[in-house]
N, C-alpha and C positions, 0 to 999 in steps of 0.2 A: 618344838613344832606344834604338838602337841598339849593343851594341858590337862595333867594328869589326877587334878582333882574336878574336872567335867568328867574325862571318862571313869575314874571311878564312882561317878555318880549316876551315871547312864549304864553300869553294868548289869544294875536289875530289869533292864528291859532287853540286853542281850541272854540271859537265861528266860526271861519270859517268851521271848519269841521262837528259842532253841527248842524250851520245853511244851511249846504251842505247837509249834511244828512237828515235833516226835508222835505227839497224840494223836496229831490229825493225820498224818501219815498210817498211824497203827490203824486209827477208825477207818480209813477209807480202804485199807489193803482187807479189814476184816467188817466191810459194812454188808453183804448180803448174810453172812453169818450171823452178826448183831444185831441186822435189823428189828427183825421182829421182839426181842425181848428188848430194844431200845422201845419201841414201840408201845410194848407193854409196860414198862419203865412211867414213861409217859401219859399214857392213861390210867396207870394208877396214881399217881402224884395227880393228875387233873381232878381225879375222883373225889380223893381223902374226904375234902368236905363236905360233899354229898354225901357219902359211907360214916361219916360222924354224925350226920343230921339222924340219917334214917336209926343209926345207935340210939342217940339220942329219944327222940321223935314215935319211933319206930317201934322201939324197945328189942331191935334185933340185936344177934350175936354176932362178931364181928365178922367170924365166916358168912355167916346169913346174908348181913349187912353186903358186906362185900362180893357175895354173888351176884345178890338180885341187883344190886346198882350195878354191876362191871355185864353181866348179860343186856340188861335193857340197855346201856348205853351202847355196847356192840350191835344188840339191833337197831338199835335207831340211825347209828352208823351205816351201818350194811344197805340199809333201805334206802338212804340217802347216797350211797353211791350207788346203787344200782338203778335207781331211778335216775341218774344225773347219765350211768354209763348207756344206758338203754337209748336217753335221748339224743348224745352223743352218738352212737352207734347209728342211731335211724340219718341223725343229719348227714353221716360222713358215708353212707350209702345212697343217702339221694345225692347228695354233690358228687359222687364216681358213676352214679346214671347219668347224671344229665352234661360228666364231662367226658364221658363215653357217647354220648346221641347227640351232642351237639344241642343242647335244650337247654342254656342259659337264656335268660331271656334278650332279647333285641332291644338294639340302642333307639332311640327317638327318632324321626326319622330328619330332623337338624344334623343330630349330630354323624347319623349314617351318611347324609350329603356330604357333612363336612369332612368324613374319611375316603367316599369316592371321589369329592373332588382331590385332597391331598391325593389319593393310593394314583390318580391319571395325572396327578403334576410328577409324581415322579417315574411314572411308566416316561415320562416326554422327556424327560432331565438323561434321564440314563436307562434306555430299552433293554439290555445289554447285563442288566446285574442282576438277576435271576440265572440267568444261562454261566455266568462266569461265578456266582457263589450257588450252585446249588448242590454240591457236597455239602457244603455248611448249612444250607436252610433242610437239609431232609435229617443231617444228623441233628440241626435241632428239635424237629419234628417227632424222630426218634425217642431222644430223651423226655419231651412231652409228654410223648405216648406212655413212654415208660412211669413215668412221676404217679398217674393212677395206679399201675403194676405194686410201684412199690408201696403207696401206701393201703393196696388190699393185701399184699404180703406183711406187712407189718400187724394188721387184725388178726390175720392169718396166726403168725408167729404166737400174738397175748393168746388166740384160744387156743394152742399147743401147748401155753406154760402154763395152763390155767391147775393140772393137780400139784406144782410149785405153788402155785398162788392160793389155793384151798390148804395146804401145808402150810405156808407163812400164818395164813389168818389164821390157822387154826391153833397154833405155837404162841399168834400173838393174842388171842385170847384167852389162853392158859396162863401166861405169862402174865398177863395182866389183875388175873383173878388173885393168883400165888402171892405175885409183887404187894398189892392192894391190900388184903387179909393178912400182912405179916408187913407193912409198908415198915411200923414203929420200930419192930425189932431189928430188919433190915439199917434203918437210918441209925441204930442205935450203934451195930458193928459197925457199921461204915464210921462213924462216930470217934469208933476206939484206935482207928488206923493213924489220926491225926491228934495231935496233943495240943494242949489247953491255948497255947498262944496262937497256933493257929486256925484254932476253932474261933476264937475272938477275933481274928486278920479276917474269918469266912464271914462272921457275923456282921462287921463292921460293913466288907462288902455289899453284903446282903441289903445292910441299910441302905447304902448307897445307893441302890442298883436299880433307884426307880425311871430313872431314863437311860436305863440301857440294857436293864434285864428284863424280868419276867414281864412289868408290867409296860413296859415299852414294848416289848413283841407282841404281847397278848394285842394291846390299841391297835397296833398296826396290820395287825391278820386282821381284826374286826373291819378295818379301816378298808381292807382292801376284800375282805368277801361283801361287806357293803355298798362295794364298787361295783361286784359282779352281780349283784342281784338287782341292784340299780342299770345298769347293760341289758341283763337277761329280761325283766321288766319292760323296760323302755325298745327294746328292739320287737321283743313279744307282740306289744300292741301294735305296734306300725306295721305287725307283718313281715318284721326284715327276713328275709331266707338267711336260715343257720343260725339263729338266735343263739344257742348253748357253744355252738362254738367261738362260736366271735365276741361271746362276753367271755369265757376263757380264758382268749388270747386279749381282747379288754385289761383283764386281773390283772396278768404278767406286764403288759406294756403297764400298767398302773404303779411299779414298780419303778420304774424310769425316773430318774430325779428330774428329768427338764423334757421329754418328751411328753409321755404319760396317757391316756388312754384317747390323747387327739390320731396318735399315728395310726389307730387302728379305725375311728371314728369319724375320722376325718379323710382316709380313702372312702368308706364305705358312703358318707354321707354324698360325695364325688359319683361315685359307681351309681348309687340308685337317680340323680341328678340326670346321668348318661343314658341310663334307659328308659328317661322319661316319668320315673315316679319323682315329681317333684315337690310332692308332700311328704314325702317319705324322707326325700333328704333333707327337707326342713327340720323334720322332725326328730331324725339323727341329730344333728347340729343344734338345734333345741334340747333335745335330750343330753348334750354332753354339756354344756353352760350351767342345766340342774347338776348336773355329776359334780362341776366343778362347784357350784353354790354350797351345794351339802357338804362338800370335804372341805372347804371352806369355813366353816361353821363346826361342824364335828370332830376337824384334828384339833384344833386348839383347845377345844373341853376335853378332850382326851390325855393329851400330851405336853398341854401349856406349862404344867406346874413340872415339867420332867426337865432335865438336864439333855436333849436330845444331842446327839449325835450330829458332826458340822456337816453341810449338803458334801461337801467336799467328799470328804471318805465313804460315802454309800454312790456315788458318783465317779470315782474311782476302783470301786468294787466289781462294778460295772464294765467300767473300761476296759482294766485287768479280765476280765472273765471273758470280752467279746475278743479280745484282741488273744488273746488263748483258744478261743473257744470251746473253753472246758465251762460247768456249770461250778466244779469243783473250786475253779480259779473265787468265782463269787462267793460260795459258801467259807473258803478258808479266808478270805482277806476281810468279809461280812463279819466274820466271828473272832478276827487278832483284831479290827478295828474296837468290839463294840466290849471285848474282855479286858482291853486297855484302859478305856474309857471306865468304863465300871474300878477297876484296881487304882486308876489313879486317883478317881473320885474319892475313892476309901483314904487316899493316905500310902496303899502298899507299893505302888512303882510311881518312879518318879515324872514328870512330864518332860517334855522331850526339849522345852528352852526353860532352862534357868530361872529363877524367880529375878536372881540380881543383875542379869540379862533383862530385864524390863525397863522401860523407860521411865 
């Protein structure tokens, strides 16, 4: 029924996915634990070459080195999130005033006629459906009401965990100083856990893995905060209300394999239309055709020369994750997609049809 020299040749991709699975289950069951010295992990690997320079350069000692690089980078960190959270904060308290006062601004007065005339065609259609649903419109009313409630209890809640949060950062910049200043001898154990042929199977990897590891991620976080600052920018000047947060949620919808920052861009450019700023939504809708122009131009010098990953499986990832609606669903099938891709690239697992399955 079966032939038994396909699946034994497809076996190394059922341990790879058994043994994918094991890890990422382990990491998620202990990721507030981890986090922070993952964290530090990470910033000190981002470091190293800066911490070589300043060696170098510098003529610092390694510890030296690697303070005064892993502190300034933590402040410059710090400062940029707290300037990002401040502004955040201010927009998401003016948007709970003015959805508490009723002080959004008013529609144009076209299109206010054209919701009295609609709101009196259907008083004429049917007088009779407010009185027969108005359990359901007051419970809607309610929950409404409620949506501000929750999202000031939510602020609420981040300033309650805030000495967890002063805890973590202060773990992960220790962790990261330690990691950083002893980065060599670290790699060097880790090193000795794995034997010579698999260190040549990591290396080979490694080679491999420019369109799908480090430097494929790295394009693509660039790719997509060059989104948001091109959002944040471009809404700034026209004055849009909530600039910081709607490039934000800009970022993530920029994620989208076939939506992408029109679904966020393209209500708002809509909504300012409705109120009568009709320069404003030009210039929304103006502003995103540059978005699309630059990323146009920008991914391909980035990523042209990479092995990228098919639309298919990041689009998929996606699927899975909304249709779960876990976040976790995207990050484990994001990370078995792009470690496949990488391992097969090398040579280490095989691909999933046949060479002599080809036409």
């Amino acid at each position: 029924m079966f032939q038994i020299k396909e699946l034994k040749r497809l076996a190394p991709l059922v341990v790879f996915f058994a043994v994918y699975s094991l890890i990422f289950l382990l990491w998620k069951a202990t990721f507030l634990y981890s986090l922070p010295f993952l964290l530090g992990l990470l910033i000190a690997a981002v470091l190293q070459p800066v911490i070589k320079w300043a060696e170098e350069k510098l003529h610092l000692s390694r510890a030296a080195a690697s303070g005064v690089i892993t502190v300034t980078a933590l402040i410059l960190l710090l400062a940029g999130l707290i300037f990002i959270t401040v502004l955040g904060v201010r927009e998401l308290a003016g948007f709970l005033i003015k959805a508490t006062n009723d002080g959004f601004p008013e529609f144009s007065p076209p299109v206010r006629s054209f919701f009295s005339w609609l709101g009196d065609t259907f008083r004429q259609i049917d007088a009779d459906f407010l009185e027969r649903n108005r359990e359901q419109l007051m419970e809607f009313l309610k929950n409404s009401a409620g949506l501000a409630m929750a999202a000031l209890n939510g602020v609420l809640a981040v300033l309650a965990s805030l000495p967890l949060l002063l805890t973590m950062a202060l773990v992960t910049g220790f962790s990261a100083f330690f990691i950083a200043k002893d980065f060599d001898v670290l790699r060097s154990w880790a090193r000795g856990f794995i034997s010579d042929k698999a260190a040549g199977k990591l290396r080979l990897a490694t080679a491999h893995s420019s369109g799908t590891g480090k430097k494929y991620l790295l394009s693509y976080v660039f790719i997509y905060f060059l989104g948001f600052c091109e959002a944040f920018i471009i809404l700034s000047i026209l004055n849009v209300p909530y600039p910081l947060i709607t490039a934000v949620i800009t970022c993530f919808a920029d994620i989208l394999p076939v939506l992408g920052p029109g679904i966020v861009l393209g209500p708002v450019a809509v909504w300012q239309a409705l109120t009568g700023s009709y320069g404003r939504a030009l210039g929304v809708l103006v502003g995103w055709m540059v978005m699309g122009s630059v990323r146009q131009v920008v991914e391909p010098k980035l990523v042209a020369s990479t092995a990228k990953l098919h639309p298919l499986t990041m689009l998929s990832a996606v699927y899975f994750s909304l249709t779960a609606g876990s976040l976790w669903v995207l990050i484990y099938t994001a990370g078995l997609f792009m470690l496949y891709s990488l391992f097969r690239n090398a040579g280490i697992l095989p691909g999933l049809i046949s060479p002599s399955s080809s036409p």
